[in-house]
C-alpha positions in Angstrom: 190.6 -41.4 250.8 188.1 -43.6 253.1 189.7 -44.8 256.3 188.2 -48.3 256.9 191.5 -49.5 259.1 190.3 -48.6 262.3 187.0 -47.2 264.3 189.2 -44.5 266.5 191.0 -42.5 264.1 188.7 -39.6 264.1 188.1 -37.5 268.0 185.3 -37.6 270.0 181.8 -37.1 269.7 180.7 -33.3 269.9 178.8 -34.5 273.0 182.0 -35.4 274.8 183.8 -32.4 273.8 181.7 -29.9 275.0 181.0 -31.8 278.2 184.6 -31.5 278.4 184.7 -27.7 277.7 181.9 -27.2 279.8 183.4 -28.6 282.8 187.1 -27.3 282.0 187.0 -24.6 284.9 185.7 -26.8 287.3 188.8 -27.5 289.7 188.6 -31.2 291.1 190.5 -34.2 293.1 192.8 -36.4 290.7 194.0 -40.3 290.9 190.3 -41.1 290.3 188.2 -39.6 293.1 187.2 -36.2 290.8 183.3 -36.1 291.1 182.8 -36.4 287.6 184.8 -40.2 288.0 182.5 -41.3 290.8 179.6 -40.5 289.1 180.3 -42.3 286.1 181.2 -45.1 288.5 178.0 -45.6 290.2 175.9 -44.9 286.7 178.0 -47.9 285.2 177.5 -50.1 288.3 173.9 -49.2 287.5 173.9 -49.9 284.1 175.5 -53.7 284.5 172.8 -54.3 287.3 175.9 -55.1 289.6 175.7 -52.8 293.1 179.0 -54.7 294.5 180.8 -54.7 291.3 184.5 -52.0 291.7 184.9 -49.9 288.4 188.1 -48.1 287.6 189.5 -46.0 284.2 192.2 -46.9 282.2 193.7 -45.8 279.1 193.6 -48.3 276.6 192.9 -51.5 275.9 196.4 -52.7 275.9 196.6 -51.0 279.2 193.4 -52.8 280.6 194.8 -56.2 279.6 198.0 -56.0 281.5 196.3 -54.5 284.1 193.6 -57.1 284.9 196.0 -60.2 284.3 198.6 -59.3 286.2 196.3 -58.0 288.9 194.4 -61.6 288.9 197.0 -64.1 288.3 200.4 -65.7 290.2 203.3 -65.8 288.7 203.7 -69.2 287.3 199.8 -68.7 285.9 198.7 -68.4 282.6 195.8 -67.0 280.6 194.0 -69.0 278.0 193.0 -66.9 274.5 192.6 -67.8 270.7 195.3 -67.0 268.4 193.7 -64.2 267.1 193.0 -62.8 270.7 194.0 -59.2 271.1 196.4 -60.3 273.5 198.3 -62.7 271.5 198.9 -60.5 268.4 198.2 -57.2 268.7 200.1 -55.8 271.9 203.8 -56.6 271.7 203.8 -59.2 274.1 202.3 -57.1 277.0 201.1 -60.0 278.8 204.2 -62.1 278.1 206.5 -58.5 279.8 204.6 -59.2 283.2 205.7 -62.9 282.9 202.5 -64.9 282.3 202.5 -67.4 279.0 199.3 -67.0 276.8 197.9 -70.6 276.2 197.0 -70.1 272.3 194.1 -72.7 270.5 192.5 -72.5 267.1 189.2 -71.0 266.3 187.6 -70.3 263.1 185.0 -67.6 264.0 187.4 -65.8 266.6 185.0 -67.7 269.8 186.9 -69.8 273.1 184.8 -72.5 273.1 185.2 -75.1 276.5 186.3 -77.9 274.0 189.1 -75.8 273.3 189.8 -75.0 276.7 189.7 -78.5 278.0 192.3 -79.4 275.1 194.4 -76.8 276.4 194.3 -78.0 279.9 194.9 -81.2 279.4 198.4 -80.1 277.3 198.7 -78.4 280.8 198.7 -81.4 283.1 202.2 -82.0 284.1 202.5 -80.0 287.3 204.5 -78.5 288.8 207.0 -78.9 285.4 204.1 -76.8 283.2 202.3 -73.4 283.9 199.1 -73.4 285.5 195.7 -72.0 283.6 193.9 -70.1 285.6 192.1 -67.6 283.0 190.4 -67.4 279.8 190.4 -64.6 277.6 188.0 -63.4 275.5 186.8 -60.3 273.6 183.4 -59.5 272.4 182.9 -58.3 269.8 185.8 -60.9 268.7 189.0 -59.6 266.4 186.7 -61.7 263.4 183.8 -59.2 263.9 181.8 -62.2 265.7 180.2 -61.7 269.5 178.9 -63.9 272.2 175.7 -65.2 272.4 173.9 -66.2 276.1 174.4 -69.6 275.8 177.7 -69.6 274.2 178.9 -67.1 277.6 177.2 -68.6 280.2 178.4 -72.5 278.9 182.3 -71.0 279.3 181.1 -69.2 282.3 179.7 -72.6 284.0 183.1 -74.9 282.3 185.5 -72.3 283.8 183.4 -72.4 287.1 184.0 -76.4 287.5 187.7 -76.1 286.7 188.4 -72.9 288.6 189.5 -70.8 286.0 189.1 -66.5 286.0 186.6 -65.4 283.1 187.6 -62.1 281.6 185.9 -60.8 278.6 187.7 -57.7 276.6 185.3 -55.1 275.8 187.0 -52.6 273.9 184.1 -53.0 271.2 181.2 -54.4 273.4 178.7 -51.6 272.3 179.0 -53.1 268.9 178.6 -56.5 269.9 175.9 -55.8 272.3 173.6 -53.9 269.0 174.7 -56.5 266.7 171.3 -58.1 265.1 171.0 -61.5 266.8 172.4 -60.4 269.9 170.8 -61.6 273.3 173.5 -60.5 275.8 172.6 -57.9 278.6 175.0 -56.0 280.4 174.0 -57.8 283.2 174.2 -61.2 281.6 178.2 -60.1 280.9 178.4 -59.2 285.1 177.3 -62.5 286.0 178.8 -65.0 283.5 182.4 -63.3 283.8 184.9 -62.6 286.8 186.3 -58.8 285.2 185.2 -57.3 281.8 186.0 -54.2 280.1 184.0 -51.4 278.3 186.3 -49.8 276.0 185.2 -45.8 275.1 188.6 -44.9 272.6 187.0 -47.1 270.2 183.4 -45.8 270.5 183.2 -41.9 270.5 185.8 -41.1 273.3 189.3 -39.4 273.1 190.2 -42.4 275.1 189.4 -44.5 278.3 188.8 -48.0 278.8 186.4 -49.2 281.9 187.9 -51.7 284.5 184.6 -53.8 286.2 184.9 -56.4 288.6 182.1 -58.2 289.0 183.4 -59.6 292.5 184.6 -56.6 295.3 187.2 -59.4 296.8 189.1 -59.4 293.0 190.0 -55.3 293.0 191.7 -55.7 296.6 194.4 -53.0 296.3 193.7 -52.8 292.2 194.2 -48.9 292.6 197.7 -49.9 293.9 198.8 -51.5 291.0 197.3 -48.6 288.6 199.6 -46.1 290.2 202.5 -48.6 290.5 201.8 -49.2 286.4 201.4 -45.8 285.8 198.2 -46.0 284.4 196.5 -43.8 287.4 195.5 -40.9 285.9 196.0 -37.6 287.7 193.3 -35.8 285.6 191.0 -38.7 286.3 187.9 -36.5 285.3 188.8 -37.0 281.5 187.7 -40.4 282.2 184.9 -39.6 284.4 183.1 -37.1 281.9 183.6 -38.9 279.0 182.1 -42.3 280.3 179.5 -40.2 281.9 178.2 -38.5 278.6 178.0 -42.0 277.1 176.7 -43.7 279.2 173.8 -41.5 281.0 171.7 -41.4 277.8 172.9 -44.6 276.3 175.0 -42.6 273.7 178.0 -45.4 273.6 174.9 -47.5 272.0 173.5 -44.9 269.5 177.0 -44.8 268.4 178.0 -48.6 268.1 174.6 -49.6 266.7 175.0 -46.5 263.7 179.1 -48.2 262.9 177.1 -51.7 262.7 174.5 -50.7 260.5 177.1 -48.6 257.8 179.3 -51.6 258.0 176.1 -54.2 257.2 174.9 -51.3 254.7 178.6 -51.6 253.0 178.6 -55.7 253.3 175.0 -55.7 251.6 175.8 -54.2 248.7 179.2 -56.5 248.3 177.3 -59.4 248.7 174.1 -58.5 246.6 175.3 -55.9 243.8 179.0 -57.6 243.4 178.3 -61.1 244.6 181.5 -60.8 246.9 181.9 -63.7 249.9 183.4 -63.3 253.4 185.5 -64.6 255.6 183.1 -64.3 257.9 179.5 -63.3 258.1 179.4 -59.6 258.9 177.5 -58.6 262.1 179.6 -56.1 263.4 181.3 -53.2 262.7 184.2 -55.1 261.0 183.9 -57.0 258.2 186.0 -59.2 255.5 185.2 -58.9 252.5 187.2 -62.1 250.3 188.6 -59.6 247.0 190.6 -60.8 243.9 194.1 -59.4 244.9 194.0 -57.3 241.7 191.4 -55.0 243.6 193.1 -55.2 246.9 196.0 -53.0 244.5 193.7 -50.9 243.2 191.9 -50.2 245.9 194.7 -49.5 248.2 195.2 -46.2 246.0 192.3 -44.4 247.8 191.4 -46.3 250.3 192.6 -47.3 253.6 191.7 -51.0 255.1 193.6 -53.8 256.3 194.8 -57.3 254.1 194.1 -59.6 256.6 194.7 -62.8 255.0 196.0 -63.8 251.5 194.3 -66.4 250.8 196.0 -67.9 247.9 197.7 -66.0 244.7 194.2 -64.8 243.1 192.4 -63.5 246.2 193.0 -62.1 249.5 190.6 -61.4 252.9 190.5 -57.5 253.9 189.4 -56.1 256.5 187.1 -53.2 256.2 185.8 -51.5 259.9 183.4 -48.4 260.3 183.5 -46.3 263.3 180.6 -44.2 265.0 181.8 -41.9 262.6 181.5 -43.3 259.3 178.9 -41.1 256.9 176.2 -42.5 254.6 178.0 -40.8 252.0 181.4 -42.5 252.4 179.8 -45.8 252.3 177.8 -44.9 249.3 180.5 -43.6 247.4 182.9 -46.6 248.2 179.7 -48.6 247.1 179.8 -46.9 244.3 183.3 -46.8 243.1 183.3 -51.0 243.9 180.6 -51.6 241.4 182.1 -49.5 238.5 185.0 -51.5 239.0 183.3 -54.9 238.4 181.3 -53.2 235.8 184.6 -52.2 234.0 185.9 -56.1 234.8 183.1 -58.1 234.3 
């Protein structure tokens, strides 16, 4: 059985756990003020090449989402997203629970772009009878497996400027967008061109954790406030603080992202050159979607674990197929393997 559903089904790294270990007797402060939290703070504010930006820990990426919009917007505001956004369809209508509407729009490769943001403004002109917009909401690497480049950031960074709108970019995959071949974003390109971003760890080597940064001090006032009154201030805060630490002082979280790219481009290779299967989209992440005759998707389903994400008609169906920091040469070799016997035996 290969798990190709998700990149945070297995632990930790080994790093992480006996940093962990190692540090298990140590006895510190909770509610994040444990050394270990601060540390990793000021090595992250060092990493984005931000020395004003406020950093906090929290869970999930659920958690972070819910966290950061209601912290940023008023009541009768709303945030702007793609249908596919994380927020719109994957968490249960977290953002709608805090009473703030999410501002859908279409897009093909997974990417706001300002056309679509205007279009949704402009459906969002009748005040005071319609919510406001005050935030887009994007995530890089996107739900499609697509990232940001420079100029397609700092073009929504410079629209949402002009029309005063909040910039928050969802990170819970960023290492793998940020090794991604054709990627020209810096850490510090993603500090400047948005308002808040997030650097998730569950789905990158850690046991969990999710990294809060805002890029501006004025937008945390009192942002620890609302993590206790949300529940999502830790007490053991140094599980946060150690983990983020060990990934980030050596540049570990990017060892890790680049190797789940380069098994998921290793996997998408051989579909497209030794089975002469299409995508979806062009793989350049760690998630990919491979277009497979439904009759396969069956078949395949018996020993492996990925997810249909779009039936495309009654002959062939979209799955998504996602490598983790984890994923072994050997996995992706015998899958490779087992795919072209198939089309050998169906040809």
């Amino acid at each position: 059985m290969y798990n190709l559903k998700n990149d945070y089904s297995n632990g930790c790294h080994p790093s992480i756990l006996k940093r962990l270990i190692d540090t298990n007797d140590t006895s510190q402060e909770g509610y994040g003020v444990d050394e270990y939290s601060k540390e990793a703070k000021q090595l992250l504010m060092a990493k984005v090449g931000n020395p004003k930006a406020k950093v906090f820990f929290a869970s999930g990426g659920t958690q972070a989402n819910l966290l950061v919009i209601a912290a940023l917007l008023k009541s009768h505001e709303a945030v702007i997203s793609v249908k596919t956004g994380h927020i719109s369809c994957h968490e249960a209508g977290a953002i709608e629970s805090i009473g703030h509407k999410i501002i859908t729009v279409d897009s093909e490769d997974g990417k706001l772009k300002p056309s679509s943001i205007e279009e949704a403004l402009k459906r969002h002109d009748l005040s005071p009878h319609v919510v406001k917009p005050k935030m887009i909401y994007i995530s890089n690497a996107t739900e499609l497996g697509t990232f940001y480049t420079r100029k397609e950031l700092r073009q929504l960074s410079q629209f949402c400027k002009v029309h005063e709108l909040f910039v928050f970019m969802d990170g819970a995959r960023l290492g793998n967008a940020l090794r991604a071949k054709g990627n020209d974003l810096s850490m510090n390109d993603i500090s400047t061109w948005t308002d808040v971003f997030s650097i998730g760890g569950t789905k990158n080597g850690g046991l969990l954790g999710e990294a809060i940064i805002f890029n501006q001090a004025g937008l945390a006032v009192d942002f620890d406030i609302l993590l206790k009154q949300k529940g999502a201030l830790l007490s053991k805060s140094r599980v946060f603080g150690v983990q983020f630490l060990e990934l980030f002082k050596d540049d570990l979280y990017f060892s890790l992202a680049e190797k789940a790219n380069h098994m998921a481009i290793k996997l998408a290779k051989a579909l497209q050159n030794e089975i002469g299967c299409p995508f979806l989209m062009e793989p350049t992440t760690n998630q990919i979607f491979p277009i497979l005759p439904n009759e396969w998707v069956r078949i395949l389903e018996q020993n492996q674990r990925f997810h249909v994400w779009k039936t495309l008609d009654d002959q062939y169906s979209a799955v998504r197929m996602m490598t983790s920091w984890n994923t072994q040469d050997g996995e992706i070799d015998l899958l490779i393997k087992e795919l072209k016997e198939y089309n050998n035996d169906n040809e």
